[in-house]
C-alpha positions as CSV (number, residue, x, y, z in Angstrom):
1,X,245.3,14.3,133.9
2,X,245.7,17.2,136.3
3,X,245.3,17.5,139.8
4,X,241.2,18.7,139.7
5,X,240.0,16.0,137.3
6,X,241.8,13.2,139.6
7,X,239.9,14.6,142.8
8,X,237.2,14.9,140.2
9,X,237.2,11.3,139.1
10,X,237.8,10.1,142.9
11,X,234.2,11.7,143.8
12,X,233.0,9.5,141.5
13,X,234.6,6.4,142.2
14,X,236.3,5.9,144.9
15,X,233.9,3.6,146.7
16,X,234.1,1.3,144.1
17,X,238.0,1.3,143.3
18,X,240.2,-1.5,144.8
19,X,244.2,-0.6,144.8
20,X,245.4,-1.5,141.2
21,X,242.5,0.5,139.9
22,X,243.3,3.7,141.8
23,X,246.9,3.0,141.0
24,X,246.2,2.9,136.9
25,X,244.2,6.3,137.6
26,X,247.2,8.1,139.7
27,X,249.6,7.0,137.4
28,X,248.1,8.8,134.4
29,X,248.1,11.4,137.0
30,X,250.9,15.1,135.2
31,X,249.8,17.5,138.1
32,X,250.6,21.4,136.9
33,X,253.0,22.9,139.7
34,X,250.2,25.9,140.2
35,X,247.8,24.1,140.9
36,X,250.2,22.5,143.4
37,X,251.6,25.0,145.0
38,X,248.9,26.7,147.3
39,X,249.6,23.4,149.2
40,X,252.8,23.8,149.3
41,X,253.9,23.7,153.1
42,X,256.8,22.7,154.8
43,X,257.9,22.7,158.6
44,X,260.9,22.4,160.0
45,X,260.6,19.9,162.6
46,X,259.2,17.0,161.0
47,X,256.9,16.4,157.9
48,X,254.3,18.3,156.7
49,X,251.0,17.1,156.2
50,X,248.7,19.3,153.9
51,X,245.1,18.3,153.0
52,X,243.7,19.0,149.8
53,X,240.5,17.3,149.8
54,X,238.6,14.7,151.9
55,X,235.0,13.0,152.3
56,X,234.3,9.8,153.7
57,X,235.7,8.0,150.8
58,X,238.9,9.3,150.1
59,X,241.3,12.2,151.3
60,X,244.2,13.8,149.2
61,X,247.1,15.3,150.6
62,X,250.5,16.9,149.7
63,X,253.2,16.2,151.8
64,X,256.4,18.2,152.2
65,X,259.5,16.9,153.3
66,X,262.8,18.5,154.1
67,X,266.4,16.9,153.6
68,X,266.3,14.1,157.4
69,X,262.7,14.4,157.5
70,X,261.2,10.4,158.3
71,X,258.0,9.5,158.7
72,X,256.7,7.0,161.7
73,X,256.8,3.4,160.9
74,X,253.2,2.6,160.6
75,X,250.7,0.7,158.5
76,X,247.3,2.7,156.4
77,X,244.9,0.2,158.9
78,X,241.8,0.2,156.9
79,X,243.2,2.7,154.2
80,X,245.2,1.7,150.7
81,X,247.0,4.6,148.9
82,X,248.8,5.2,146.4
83,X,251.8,8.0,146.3
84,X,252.7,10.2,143.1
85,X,256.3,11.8,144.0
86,X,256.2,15.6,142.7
87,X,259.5,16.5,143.8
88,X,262.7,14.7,144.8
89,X,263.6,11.5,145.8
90,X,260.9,9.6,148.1
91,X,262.5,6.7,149.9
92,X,260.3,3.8,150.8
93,X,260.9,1.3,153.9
94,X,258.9,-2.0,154.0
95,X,258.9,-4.3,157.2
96,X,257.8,-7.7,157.8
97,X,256.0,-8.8,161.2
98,X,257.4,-11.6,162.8
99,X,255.4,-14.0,164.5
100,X,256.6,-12.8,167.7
101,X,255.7,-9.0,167.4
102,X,258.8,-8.0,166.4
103,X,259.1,-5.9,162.8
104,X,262.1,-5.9,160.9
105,X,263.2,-4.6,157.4
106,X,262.0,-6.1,154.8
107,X,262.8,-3.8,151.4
108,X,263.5,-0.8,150.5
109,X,262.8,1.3,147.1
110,X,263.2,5.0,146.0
111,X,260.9,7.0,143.8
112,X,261.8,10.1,141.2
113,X,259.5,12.4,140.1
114,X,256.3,11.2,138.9
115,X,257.3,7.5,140.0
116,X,254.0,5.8,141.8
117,X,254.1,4.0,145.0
118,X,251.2,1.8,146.3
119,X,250.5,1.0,149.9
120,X,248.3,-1.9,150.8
121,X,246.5,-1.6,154.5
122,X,248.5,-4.3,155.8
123,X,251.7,-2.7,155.0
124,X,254.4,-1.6,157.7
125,X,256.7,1.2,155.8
126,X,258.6,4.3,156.3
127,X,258.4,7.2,153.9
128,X,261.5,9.2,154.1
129,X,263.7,12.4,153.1
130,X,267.0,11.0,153.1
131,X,268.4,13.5,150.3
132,X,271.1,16.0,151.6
133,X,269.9,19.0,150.2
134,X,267.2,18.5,148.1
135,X,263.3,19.1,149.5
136,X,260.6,16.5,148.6
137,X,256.8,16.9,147.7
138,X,254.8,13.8,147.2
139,X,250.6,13.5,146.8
140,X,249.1,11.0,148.7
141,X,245.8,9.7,148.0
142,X,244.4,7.4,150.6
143,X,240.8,5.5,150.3
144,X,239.2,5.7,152.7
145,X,240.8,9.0,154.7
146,X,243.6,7.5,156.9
147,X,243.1,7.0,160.4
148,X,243.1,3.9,162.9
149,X,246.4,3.1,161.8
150,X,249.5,2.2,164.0
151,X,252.8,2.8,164.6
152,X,255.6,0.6,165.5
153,X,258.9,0.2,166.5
154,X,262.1,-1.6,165.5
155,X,263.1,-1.9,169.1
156,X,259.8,-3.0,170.9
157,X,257.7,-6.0,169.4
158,X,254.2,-3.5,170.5
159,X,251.9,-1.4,168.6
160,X,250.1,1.7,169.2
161,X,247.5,4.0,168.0
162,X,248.9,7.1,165.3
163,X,246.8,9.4,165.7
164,X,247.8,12.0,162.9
165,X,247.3,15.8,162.0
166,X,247.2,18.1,159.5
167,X,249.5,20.7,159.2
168,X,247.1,23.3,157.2
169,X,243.7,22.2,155.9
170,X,242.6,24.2,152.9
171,X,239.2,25.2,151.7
172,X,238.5,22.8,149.2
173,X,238.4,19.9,152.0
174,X,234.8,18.2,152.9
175,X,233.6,17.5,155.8
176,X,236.6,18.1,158.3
């Protein structure tokens, strides 16, 4: 299944889909590199964050990732996804909350190309770069579109608001 029939099927039902359900659908997911790479963005300074599509229900991004490049720790607050790595390596940090606030690290897994990682609401992670040379492009589909998530710290048992951005917004988005 190619990019365009997964945002396709999402329309459709994503309301409805829980996270082993859109998990089974992104895993049959064999994008085409064209159709890909019009959203194909990095930056320099950190990640990029490129939206593809989004309505109320769901939002699909490709993210581009240089060799260093980390993510936040945060969790998807009301928002499960599921990852499909295009390109390179992703590297995947999990961290458990301990009763007193604190977060520490709890597992950590890499994904190859067209590997699927799933990302329950309640999950603290890191998504990472850690490759020395090699760039990485990963498609994120969140339901419902991520925000009211928060970030934490290793150092600091306290929470805050992550309010993100988009690095480029295309055409084919809804409602933004």
């Amino acid at each position: 299944m190619n990019l365009v029939t997964t945002i396709e099927e999402l329309k459709h039902t994503a309301r409805q889909l829980g996270l082993p359900e859109l998990r089974r659908l992104i895993s049959n997911l064999n994008p085409e590199r064209a159709e890909i790479e019009p959203y194909i963005h990095f930056t320099e300074n950190r990640y990029a964050r490129n939206l593809v599509y989004k309505t109320p229900d769901f939002e699909c991004l490709v993210l581009c990732w240089r060799p260093g490049q980390r993510s936040p720790i945060h969790d998807h607050g009301a928002s499960i996804c599921t990852v499909y790595t295009v390109e390179g390596i992703l590297s995947a940090d999990n961290y458990s909350k301990m009763a007193n606030g604190h977060i520490r690290a709890d597992y950590a897994e890499d994904f190859k190309p067209g590997s699927v990682l799933s990302i329950q609401t309640t999950e603290i992670h890191q998504v990472s770069n850690l490759q020395d040379c090699s760039d990485l492009i990963s498609l994120h589909f969140y339901l419902a579109p991520l925000e009211n998530s928060y970030l934490y710290s290793v150092m600091q048992p306290t929470h805050e608001l992550y309010e993100r951005r988009y690095t480029r917004a295309f055409t084919v988005a809804d409602g933004i």
